[in-house]
Phi, psi and omega in degrees: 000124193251165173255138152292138177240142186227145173002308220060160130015277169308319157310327202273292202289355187259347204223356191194047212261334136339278181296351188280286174344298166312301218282321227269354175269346184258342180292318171307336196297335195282037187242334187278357182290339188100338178300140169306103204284326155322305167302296172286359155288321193287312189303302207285328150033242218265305222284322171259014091338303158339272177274014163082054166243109168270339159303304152293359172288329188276262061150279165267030157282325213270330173313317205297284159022281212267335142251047200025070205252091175359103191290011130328312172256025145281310194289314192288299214331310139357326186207043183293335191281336200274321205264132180267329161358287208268142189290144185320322183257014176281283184308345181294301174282331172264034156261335176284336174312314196288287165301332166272352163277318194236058179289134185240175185327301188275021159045190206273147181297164161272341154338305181286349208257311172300340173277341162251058126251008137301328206268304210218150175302170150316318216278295157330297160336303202298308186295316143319317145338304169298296193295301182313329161310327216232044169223345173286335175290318186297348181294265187322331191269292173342286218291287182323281194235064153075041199271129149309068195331085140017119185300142188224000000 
């Protein structure tokens, strides 16, 4: 089995150190709603579990961490449906994480969208949105071209 070598990181920030720029302002926007920066280290999370990005998955254990997010529902996050841990508007935001990483023919439910309009403003809703848009994008960008995880 032979490997390819790809960018990486360094390749990705030397050749596109713009769009590295662009995406990380735009990821910041869901931070100006007043949403729980716990939460959404929990959301980038679940999403890079999901797509099997072990680089941003070690990337916001540490993100999670460092705003203080109860190393329990790290350790849960995985089996979060399961886990009495997480609060109605925590499963609320990782059941939309879930439907907007692993989009199907029928897109996200209106099921889903009403269960964090239990939780959350629009306004919120929205932001949300945002940061899962934009971490599914650092996913696809990690896999493509080849970000490394850090020896631990």
């Amino acid at each position: 089995m032979s490997q390819t070598t790809r960018p990486g990181f360094n390749g990705f920030m030397s050749n596109m150190s713009e769009a590295c720029a662009s995406l990380t302002a735009f990821g910041n926007t869901a931070m100006k709603t007043g949403l729980d920066h716990a939460l959404l280290e929990l959301l980038e999370l679940r999403a890079s579990q999901v797509n099997g990005c072990a680089f941003c998955v070690q990337y916001h254990l540490g993100l999670a961490k460092d705003a203080g997010l109860q190393q329990s529902k790290i350790d849960m996050v995985a089996v979060w449906r399961e886990a009495s841990i997480f609060s109605a508007s925590e499963k609320a935001a990782l059941a939309w994480t879930e439907h907007l990483t692993r989009l199907t023919a029928d897109g996200a439910p209106d099921s889903a969208w009403l269960d964090l309009q239990a939780h959350f403003s629009d306004e919120q809703i929205v932001s949300l949105t945002v940061a899962i848009a934009s971490i599914n994008t650092w996913n696809r960008i990690a896999l493509g071209l080849g970000f490394q995880t850090a020896a631990v």
